[in-house]
N, CA, C and O of each residue as an XYZ file, in Angstrom:
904
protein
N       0.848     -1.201      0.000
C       0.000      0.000      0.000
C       0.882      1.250      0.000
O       1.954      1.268      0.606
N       0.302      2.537     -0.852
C       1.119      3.246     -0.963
C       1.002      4.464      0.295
O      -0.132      4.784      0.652
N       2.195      5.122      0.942
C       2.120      5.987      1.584
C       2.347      7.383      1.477
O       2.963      7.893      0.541
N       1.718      8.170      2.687
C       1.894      9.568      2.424
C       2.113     10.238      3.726
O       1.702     10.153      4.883
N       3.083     11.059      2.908
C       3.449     12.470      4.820
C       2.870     13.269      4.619
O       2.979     13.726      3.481
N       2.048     13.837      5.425
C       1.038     15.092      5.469
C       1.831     16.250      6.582
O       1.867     16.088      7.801
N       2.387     17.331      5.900
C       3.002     17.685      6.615
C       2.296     19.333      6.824
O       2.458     20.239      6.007
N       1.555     19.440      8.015
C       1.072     20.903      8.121
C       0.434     21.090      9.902
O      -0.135     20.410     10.756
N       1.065     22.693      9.685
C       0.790     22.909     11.508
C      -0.269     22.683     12.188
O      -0.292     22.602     13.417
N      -1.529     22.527     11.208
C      -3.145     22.623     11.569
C      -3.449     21.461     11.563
O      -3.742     20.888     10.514
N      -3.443     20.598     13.261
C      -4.153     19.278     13.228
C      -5.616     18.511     12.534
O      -5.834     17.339     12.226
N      -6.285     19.484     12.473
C      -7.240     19.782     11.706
C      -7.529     19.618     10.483
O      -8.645     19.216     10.156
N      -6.443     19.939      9.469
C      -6.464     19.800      8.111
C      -5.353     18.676      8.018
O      -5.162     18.469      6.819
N      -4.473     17.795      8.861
C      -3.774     16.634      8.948
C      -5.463     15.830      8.742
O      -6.088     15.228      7.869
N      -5.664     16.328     10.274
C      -6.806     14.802      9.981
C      -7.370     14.739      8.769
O      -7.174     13.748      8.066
N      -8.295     15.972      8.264
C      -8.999     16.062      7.136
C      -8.337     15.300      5.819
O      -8.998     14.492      5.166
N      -7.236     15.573      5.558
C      -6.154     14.968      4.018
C      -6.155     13.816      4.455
O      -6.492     12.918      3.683
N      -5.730     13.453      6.001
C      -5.656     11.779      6.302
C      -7.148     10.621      6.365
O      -7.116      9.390      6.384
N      -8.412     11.566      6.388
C      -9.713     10.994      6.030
C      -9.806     10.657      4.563
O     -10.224      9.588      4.117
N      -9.352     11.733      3.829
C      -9.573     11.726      2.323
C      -8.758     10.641      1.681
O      -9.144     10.034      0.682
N      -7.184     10.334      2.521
C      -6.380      9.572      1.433
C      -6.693      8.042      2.109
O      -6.352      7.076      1.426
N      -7.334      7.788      3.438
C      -7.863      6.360      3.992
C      -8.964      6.114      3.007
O      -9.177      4.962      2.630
N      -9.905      7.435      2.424
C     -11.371      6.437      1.622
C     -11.038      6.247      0.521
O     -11.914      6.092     -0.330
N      -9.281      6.178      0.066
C      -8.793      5.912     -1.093
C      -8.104      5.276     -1.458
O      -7.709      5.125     -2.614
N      -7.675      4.511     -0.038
C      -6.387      3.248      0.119
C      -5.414      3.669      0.515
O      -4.600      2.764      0.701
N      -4.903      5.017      0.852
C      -3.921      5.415      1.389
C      -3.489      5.197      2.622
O      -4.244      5.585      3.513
N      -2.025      4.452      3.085
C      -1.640      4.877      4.409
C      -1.158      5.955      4.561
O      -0.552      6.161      3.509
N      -0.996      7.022      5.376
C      -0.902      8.342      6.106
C       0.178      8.421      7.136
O       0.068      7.792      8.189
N       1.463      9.345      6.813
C       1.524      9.759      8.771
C       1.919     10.955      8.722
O       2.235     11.463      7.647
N       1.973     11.638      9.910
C       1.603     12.675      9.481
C       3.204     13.615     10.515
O       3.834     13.032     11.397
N       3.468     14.938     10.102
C       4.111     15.788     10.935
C       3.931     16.964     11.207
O       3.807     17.512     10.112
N       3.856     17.565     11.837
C       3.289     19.023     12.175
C       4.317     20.606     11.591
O       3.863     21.746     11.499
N       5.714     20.170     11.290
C       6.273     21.386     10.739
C       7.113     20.541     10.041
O       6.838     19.402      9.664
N       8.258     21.208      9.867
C       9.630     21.104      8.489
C      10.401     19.905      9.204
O      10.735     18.781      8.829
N      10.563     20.726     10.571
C      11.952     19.780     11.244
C      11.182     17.734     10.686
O      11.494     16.918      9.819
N      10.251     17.776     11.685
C       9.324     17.158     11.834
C       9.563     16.043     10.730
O       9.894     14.860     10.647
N       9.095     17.430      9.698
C       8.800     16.180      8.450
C      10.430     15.099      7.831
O      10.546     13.936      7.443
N      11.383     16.204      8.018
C      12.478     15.627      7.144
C      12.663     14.410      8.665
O      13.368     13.561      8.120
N      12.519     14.054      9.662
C      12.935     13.177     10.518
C      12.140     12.093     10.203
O      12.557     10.952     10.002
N      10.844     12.508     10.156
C       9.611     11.272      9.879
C      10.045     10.438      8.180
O       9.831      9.244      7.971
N      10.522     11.174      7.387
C      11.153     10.793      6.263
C      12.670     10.343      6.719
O      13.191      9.831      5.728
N      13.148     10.339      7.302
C      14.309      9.221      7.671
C      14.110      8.276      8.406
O      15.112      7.591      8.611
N      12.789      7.820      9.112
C      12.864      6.477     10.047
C      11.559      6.015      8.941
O      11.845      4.841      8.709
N      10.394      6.304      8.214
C       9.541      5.737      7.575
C       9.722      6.122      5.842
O      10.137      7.153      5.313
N       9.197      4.764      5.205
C       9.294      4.626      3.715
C       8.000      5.182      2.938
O       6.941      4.553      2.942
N       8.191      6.595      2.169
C       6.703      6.912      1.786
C       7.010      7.578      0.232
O       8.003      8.026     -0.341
N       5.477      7.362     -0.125
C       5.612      7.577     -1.967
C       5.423      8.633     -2.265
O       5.565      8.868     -3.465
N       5.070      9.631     -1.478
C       4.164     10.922     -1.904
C       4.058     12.378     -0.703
O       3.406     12.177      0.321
N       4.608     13.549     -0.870
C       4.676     14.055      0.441
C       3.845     15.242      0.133
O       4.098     15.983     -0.817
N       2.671     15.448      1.093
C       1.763     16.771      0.829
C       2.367     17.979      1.890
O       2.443     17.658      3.076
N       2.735     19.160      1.549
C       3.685     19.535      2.348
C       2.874     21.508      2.204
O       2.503     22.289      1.328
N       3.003     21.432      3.829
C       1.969     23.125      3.762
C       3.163     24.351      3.209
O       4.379     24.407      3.393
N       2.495     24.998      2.682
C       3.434     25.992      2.491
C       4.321     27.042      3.695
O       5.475     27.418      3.898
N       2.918     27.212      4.311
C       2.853     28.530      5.594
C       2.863     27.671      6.978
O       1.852     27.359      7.606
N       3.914     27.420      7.253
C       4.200     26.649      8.741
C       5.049     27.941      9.737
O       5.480     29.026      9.349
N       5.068     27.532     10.675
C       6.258     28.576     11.366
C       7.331     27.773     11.274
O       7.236     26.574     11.011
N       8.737     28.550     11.544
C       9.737     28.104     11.876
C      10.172     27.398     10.207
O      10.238     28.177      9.256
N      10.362     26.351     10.063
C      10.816     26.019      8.568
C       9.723     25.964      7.571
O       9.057     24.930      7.610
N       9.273     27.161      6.372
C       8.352     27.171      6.063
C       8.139     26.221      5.213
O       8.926     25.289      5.380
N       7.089     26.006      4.014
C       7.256     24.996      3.078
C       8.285     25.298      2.198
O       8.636     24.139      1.979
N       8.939     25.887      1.614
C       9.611     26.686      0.218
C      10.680     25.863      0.850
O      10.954     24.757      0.385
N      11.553     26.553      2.320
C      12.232     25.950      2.987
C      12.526     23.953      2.998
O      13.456     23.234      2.634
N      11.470     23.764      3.485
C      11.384     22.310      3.656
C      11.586     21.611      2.256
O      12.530     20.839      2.083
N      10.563     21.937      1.137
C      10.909     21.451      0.059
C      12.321     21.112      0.039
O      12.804     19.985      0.155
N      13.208     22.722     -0.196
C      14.732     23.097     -0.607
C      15.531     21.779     -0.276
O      16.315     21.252     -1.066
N      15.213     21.268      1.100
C      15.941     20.352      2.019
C      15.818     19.057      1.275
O      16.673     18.363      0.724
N      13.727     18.837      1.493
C      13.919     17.364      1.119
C      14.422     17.180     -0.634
O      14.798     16.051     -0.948
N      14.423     17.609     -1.066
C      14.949     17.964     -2.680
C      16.319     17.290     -2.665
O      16.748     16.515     -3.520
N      17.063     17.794     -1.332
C      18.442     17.621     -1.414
C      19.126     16.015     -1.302
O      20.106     15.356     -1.649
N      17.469     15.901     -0.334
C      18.013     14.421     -0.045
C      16.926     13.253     -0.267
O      16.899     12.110      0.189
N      15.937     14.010     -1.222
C      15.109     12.865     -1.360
C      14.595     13.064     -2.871
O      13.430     13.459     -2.932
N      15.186     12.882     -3.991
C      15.400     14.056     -5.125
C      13.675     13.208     -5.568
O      12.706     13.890     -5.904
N      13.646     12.274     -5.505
C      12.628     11.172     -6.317
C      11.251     11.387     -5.617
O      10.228     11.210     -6.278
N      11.184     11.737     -4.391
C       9.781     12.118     -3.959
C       8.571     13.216     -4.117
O       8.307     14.313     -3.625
N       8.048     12.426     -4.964
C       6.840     13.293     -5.168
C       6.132     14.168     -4.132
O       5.638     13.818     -3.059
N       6.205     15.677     -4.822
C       5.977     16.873     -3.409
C       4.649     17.724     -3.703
O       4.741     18.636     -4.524
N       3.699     17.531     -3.218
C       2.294     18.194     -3.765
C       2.237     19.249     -2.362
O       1.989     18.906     -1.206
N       2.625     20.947     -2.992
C       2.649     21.757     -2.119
C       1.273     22.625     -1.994
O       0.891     23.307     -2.945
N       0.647     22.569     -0.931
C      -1.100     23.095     -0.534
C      -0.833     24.533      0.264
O      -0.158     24.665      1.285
N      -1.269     25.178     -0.188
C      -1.376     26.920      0.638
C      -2.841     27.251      0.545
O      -3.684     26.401      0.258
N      -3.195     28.849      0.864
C      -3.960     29.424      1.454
C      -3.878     30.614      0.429
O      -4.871     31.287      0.151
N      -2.362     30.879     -0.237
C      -1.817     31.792     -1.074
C      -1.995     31.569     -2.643
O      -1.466     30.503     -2.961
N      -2.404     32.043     -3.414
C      -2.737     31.750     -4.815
C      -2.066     32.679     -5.215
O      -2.979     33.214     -5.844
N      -1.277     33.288     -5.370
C      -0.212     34.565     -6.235
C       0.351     33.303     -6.553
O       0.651     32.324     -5.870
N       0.429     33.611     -7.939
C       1.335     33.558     -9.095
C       3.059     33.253     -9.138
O       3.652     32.576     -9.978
N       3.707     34.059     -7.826
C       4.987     33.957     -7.659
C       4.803     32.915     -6.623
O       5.489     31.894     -6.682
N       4.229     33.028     -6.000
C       4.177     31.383     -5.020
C       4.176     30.338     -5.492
O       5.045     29.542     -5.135
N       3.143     29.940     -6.522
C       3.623     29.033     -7.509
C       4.878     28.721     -8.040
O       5.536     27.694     -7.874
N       5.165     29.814     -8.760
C       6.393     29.672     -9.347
C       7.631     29.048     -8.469
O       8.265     28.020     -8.708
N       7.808     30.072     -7.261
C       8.863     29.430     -6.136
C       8.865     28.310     -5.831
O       9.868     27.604     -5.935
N       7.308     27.749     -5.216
C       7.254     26.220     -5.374
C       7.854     25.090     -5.978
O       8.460     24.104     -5.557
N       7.457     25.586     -7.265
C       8.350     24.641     -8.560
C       9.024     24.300     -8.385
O       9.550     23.241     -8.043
N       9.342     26.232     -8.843
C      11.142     25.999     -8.868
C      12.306     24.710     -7.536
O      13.413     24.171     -7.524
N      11.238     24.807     -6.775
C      12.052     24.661     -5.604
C      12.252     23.115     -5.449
O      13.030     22.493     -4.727
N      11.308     22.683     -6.350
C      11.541     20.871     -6.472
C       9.698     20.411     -6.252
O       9.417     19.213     -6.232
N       8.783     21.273     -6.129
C       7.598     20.847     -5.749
C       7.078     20.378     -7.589
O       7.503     20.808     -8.662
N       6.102     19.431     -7.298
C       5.635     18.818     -8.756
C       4.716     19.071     -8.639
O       4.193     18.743     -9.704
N       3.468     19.783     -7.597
C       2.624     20.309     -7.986
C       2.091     20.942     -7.078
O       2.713     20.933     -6.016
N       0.497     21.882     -7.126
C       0.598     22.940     -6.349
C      -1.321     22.530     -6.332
O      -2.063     22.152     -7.239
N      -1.629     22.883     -4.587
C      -3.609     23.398     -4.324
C      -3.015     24.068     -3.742
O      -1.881     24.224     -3.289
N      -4.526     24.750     -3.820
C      -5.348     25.990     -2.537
C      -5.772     25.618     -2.065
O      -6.347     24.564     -2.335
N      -5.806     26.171     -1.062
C      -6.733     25.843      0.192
C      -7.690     26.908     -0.010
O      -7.099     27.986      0.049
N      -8.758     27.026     -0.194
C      -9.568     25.075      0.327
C      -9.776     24.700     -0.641
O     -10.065     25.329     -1.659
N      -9.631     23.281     -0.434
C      -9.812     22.656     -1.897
C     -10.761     21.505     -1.545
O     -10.952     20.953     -0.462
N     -11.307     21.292     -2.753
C     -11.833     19.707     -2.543
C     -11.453     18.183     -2.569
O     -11.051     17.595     -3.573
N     -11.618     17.675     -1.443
C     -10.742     16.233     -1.446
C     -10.910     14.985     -2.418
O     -10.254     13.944     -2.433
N     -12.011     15.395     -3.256
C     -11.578     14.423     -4.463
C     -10.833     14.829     -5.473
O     -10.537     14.027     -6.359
N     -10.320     16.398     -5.520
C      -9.259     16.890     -6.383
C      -7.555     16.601     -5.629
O      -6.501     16.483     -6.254
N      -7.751     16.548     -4.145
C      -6.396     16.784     -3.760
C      -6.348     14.424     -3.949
O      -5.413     13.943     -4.590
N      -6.843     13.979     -3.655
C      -6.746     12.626     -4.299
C      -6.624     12.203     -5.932
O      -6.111     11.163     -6.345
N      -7.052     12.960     -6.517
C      -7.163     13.024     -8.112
C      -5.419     13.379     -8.699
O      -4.886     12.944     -9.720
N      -4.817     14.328     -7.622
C      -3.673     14.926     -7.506
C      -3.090     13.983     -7.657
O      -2.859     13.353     -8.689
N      -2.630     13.701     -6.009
C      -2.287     12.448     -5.178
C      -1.930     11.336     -6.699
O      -0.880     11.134     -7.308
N      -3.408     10.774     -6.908
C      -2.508      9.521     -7.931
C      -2.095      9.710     -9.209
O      -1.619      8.817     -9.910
N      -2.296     11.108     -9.621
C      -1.962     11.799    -11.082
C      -0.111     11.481    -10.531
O       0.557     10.558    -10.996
N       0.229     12.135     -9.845
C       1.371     12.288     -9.096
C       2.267     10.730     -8.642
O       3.473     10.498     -8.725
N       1.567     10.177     -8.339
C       1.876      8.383     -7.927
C       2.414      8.216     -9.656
O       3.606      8.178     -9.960
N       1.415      8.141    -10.541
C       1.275      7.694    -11.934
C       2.183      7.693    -12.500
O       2.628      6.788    -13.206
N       2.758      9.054    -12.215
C       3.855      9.915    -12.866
C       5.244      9.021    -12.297
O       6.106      8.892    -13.167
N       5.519      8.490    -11.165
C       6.649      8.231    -10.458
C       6.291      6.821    -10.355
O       6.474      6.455     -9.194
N       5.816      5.797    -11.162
C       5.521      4.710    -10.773
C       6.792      3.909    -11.496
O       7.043      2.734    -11.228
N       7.279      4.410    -12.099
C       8.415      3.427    -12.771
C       9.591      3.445    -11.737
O      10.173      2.380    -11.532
N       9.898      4.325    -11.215
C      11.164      4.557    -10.098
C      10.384      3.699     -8.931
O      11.214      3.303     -8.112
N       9.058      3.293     -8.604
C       8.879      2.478     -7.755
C       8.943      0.952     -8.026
O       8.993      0.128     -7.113
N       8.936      0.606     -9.453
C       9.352     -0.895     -9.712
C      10.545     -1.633     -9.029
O      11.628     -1.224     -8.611
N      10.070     -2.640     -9.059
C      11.228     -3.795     -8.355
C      12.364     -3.972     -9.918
O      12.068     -4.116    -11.104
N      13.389     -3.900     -9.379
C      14.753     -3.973    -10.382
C      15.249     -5.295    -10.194
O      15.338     -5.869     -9.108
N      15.593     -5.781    -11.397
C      15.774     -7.201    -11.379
C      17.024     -6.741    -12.325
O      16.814     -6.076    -13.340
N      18.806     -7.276    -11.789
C      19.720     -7.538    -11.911
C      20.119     -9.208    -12.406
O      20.555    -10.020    -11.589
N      19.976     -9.416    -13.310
C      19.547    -11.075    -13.858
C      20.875    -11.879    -13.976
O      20.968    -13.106    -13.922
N      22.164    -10.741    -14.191
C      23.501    -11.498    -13.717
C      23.916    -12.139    -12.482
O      24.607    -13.146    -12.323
N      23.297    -11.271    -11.529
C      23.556    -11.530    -10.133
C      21.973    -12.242     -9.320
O      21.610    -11.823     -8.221
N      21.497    -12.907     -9.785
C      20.238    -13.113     -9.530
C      19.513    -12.424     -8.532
O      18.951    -12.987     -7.593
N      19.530    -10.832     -8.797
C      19.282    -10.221     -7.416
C      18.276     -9.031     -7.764
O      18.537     -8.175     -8.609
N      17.159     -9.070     -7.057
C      15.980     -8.016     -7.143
C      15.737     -7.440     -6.283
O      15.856     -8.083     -5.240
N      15.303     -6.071     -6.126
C      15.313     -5.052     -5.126
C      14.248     -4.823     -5.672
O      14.009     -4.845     -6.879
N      13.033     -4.418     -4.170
C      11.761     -4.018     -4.200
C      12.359     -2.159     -3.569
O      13.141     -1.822     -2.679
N      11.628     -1.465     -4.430
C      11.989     -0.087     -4.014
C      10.498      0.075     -2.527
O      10.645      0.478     -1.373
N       9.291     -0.390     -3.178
C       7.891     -0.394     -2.063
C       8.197     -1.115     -1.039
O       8.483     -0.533      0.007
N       8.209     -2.471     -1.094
C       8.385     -3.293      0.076
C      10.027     -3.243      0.757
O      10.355     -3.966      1.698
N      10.835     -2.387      0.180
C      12.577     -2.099      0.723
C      12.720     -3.605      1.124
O      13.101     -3.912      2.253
N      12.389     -4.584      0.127
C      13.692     -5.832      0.334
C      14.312     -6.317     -0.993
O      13.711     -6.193     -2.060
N      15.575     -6.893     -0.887
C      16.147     -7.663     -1.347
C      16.643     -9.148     -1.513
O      17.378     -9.713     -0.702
N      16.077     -9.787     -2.835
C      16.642    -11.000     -2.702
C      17.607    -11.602     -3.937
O      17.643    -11.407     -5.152
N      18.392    -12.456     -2.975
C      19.649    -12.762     -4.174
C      19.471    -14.449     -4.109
O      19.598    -15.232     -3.167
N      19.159    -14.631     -5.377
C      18.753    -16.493     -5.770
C      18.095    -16.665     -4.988
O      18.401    -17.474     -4.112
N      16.742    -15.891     -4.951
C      15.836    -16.318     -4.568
C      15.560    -16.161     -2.896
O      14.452    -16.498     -2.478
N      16.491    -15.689     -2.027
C      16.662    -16.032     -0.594
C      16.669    -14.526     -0.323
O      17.413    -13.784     -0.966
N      15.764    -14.028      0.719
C      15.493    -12.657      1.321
C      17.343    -12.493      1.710
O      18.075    -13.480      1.784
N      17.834    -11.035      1.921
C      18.749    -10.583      2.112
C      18.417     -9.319      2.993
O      17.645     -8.467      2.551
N      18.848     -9.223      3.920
C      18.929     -8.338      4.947
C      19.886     -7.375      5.381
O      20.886     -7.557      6.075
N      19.291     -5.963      4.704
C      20.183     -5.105      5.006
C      19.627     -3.942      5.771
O      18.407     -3.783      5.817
N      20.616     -2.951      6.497
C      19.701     -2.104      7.364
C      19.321     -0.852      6.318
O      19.772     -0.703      5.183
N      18.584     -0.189      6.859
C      17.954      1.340      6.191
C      19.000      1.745      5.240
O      18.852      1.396      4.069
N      20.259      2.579      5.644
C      20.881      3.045      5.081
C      21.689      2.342      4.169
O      22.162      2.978      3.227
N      21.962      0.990      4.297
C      22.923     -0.279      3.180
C      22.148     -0.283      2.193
O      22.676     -0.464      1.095
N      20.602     -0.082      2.259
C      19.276     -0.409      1.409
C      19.633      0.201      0.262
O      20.054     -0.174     -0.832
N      19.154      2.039      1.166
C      19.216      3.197      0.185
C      20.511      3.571     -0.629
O      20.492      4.202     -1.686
N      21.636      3.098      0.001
C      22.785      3.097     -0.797
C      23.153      2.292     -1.909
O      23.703      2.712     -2.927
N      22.764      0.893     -1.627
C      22.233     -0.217     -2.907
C      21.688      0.161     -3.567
O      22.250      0.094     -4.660
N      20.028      0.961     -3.646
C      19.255      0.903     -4.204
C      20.114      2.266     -4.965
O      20.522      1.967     -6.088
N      20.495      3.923     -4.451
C      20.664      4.646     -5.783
C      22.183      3.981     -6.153
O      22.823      4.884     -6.692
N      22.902      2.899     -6.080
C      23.774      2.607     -6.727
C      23.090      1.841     -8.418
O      23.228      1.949     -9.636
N      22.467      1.214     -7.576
C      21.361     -0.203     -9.059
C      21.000      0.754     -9.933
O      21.273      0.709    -11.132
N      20.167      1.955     -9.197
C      19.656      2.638    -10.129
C      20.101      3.514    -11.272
O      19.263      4.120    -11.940
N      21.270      3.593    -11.495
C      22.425      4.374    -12.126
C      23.418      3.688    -12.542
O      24.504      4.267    -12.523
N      23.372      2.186    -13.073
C      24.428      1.161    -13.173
C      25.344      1.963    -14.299
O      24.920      2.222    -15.425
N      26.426      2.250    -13.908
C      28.078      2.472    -14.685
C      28.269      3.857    -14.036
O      29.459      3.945    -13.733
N      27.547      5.067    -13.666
C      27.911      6.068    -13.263
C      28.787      5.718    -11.832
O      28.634      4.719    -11.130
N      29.834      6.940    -11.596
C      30.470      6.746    -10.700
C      29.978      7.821     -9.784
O      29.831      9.020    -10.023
N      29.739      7.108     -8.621
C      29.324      8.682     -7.684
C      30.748      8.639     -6.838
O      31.496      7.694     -6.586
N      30.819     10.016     -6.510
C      31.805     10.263     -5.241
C      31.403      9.862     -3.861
O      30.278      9.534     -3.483
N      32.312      9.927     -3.294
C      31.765      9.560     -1.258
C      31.130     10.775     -1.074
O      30.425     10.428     -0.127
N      30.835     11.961     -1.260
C      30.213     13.223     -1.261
C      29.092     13.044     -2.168
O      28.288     13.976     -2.143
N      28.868     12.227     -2.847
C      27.589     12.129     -3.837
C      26.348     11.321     -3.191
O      25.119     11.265     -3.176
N      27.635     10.679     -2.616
C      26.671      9.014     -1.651
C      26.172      9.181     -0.545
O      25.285      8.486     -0.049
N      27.038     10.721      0.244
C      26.707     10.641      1.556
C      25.466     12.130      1.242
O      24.740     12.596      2.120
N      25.500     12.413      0.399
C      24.682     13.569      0.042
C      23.173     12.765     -0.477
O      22.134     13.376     -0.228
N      23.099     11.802     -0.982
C      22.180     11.034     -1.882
C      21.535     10.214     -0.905
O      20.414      9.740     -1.091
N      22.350      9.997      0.346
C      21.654      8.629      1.258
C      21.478      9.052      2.667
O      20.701      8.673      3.544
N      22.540     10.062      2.635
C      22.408     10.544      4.462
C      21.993     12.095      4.835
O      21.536     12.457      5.919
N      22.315     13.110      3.441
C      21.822     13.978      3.532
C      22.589     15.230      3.782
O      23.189     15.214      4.856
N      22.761     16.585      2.887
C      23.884     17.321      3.538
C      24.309     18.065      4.166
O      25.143     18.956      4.005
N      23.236     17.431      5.619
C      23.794     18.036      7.084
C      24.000     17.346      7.869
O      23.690     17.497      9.050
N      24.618     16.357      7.349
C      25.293     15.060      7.747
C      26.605     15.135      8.349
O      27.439     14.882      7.480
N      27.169     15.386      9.518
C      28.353     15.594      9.855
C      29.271     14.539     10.062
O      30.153     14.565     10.920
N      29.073     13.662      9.316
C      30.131     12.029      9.429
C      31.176     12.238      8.431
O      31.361     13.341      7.917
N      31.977     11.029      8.098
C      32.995     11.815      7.040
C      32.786     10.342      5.674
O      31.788      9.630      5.557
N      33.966     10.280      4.898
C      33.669      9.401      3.856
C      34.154      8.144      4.149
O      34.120      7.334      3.223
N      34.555      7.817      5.111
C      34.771      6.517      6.243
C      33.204      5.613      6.427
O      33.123      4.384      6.429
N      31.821      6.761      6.601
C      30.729      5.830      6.290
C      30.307      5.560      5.483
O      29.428      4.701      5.421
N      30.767      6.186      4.541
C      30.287      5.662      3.274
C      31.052      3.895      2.738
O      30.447      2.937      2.255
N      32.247      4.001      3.005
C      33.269      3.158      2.705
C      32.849      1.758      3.652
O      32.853      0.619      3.186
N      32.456      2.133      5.202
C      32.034      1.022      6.104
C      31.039      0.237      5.761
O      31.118     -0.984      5.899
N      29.549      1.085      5.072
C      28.639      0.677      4.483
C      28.464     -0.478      3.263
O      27.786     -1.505      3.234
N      29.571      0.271      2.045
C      29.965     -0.687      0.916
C      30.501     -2.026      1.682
O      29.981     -3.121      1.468
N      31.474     -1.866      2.500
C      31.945     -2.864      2.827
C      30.822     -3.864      3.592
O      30.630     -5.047      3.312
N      30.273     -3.241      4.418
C      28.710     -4.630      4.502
C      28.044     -4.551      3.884
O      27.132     -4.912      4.627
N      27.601     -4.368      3.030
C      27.061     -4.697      1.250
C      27.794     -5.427      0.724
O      27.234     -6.387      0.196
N      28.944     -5.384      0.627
C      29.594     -6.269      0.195
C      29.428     -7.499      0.332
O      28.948     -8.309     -0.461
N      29.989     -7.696      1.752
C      29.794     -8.715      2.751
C      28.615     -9.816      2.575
O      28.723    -11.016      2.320
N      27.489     -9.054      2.786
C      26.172     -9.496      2.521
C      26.027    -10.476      1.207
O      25.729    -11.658      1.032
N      26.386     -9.382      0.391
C      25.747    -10.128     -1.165
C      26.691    -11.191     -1.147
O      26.256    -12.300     -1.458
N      27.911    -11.083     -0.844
C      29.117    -12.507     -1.023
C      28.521    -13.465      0.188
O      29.204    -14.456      0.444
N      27.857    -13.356      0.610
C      27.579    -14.578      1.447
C      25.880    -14.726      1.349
O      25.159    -15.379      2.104
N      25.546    -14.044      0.371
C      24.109    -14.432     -0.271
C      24.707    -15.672     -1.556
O      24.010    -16.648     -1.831
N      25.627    -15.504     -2.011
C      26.595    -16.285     -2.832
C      26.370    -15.136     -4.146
O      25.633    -15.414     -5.092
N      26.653    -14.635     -4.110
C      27.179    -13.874     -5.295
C      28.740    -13.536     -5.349
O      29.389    -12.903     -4.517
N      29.137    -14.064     -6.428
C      30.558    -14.778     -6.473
C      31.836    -13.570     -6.852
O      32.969    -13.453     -6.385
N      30.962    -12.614     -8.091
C      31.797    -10.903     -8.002
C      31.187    -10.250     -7.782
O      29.965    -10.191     -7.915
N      32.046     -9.458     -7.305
C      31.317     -7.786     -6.451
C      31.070     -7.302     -7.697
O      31.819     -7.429     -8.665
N      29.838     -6.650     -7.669
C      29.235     -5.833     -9.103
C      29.403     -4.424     -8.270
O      29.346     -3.443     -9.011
N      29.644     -4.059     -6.545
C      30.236     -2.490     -6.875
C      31.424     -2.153     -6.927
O      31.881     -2.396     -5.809
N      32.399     -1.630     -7.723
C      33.704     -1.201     -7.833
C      34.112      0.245     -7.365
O      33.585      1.324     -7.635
N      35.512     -0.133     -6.364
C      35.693      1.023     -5.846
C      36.260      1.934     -7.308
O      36.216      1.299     -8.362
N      36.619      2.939     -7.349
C      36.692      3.961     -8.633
C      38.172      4.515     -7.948
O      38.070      5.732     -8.106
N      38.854      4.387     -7.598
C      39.876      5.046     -6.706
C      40.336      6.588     -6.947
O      40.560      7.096     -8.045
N      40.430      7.236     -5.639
C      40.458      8.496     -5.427
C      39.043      8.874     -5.772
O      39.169     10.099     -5.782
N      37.764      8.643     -6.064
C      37.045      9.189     -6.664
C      35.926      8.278     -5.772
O      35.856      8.795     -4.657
N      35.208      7.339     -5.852
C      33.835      6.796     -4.894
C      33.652      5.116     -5.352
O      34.517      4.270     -5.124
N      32.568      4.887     -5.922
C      31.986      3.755     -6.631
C      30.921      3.958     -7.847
O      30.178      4.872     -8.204
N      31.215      2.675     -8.289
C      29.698      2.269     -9.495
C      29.176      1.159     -9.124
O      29.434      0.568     -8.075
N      28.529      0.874     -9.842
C      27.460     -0.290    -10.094
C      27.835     -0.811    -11.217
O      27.881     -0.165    -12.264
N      28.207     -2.300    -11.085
C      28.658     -2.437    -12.400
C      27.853     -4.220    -12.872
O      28.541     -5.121    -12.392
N      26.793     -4.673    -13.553
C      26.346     -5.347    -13.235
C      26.402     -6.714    -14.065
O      25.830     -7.802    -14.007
N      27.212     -6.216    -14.731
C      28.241     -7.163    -15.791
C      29.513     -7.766    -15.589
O      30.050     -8.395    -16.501
C-alpha cells in the first residue's frame, strides 16, 4: 500500500487529508512542521509528500529546498492558502511537482495524489539484476539474491538501491553521503566506505561470487552489473 506524509501545523487539516487519502487506500503519517517532516522521512518509507506551504519556523519553500536535497525522487504536492502567481512559481522551482489551494476539494487533492503516484511509478518498480540473480523491491525495501530474502539495514538499502539505479555512473563519497544521508550530515567518507563494505559482505555470502560495486579510486563507486 502506498504511503503519504502530510506535513502541516493545523491538526485539523492533517486529519482532514488523512480521512480523504484512507477512503482511497492510502496509508498516512503525518508531521506538524519542516523539522518534523524531514525526521519522519528518515525512520519511515513513503511515496508521496503533501507539504503546507505557511508553517512557522521552517516554512514549506524551505522544507521542500531540504527534502529535494536528499530525497530528489519524492513526489511533493505543495497546498497553501496563497494563490499569487509567484508562489507558484517558487514552489516549482524549488523541487515541488505540484501545487492546491486551500480550500480545496478532497476528491481533487486525491485526483492529484494519484496523477502524481502515476507519474513516479516506474522509479517504484522492483529492479531485477539477472547477472547476479538479485531483485530489489523499491515499495516493500527488500532484497533478494537467488531467490533467498537478504537483509540489510535502512541506510545499506538506500545506498544499494541509488547505486542499481544508475548502473556504470560513478558517484563520489560526497555524492553518496549527500544522496543517502543527507547534507547536514556531519560524518565523514569513512561511512560511506564502512557501508559498501557490509554490502559487500552481505551479497558474497548471499553467494554472489563478483562484487558488481567497484571502488573507482580516489574518486567513490559504481554499479557495475556485468
Amino acid at each position: 500500500m502506498q504511503r503519504v506524509l502530510i506535513v502541516d501545523d493545523e491538526p485539523h487539516m492533517r486529519q482532514l487529508i488523512k480521512i480523504y487519502l484512507q477512503s482511497s487506500g492510502f496509508e498516512s503519517g503525518e508531521a506538524p512542521d519542516g523539522a518534523s517532516c524531514l525526521k519522519e522521512l528518515e525512520t519511515g518509507a513513503y511515496h508521496l509528500l503533501i507539504l503546507d506551504l505557511m508553517m512557522p519556523g521552517m516554512d514549506g519553500f524551505e522544507t521542500c529546498a531540504r527534502v529535494r536535497e536528499r530525497w530528489a525522487d519524492l513526489p511533493v504536492l505543495m497546498l497553501t492558502a496563497r494563490n499569487a502567481v509567484e508562489d507558484k512559481v517558487a514552489g516549482l522551482g524549488l523541487g515541488a511537482d505540484d501545487y492546491l489551494v486551500k480550500p480545496f476539494d478532497g476528491r481533487e487533492l486525491v485526483a492529484r495524489v494519484q496523477a502524481l503516484l502515476r507519474r513516479t511509478h516506474l522509479e517504484d518498480d522492483a529492479i531485477e539484476v539477472q547477472s547476479l540473480q538479485l531483485r530489489i523491491d523499491p515499495q516493500a525495501r527488500t532484497v533478494t539474491i537467488m531467490g533467498k530474502a537478504v537483509n540489510f539495514t535502512h541506510k545499506e538499502f538506500d545506498l544499494l538501491l541509488l547505486l542499481i539505479r544508475r548502473p556504470g555512473r560513478t558517484f563520489s563519497r560526497d555524492d553518496l553521503l549527500n544522496g543517502v544521508w543527507g547534507d547536514d550530515f556531519f560524518g565523514d567518507a569513512r561511512t560511506v566506505d564502512s557501508h559498501i563494505k557490509n554490502i559487500r559482505e552481505k551479497m558474497r555470502e548471499a553467494g554472489v561470487k563478483r562484487d558488481p560495486i567497484e571502488t573507482v579510486w580516489g574518486v567513490g563507486y559504481r554499479f557495475n552489473p556485468d
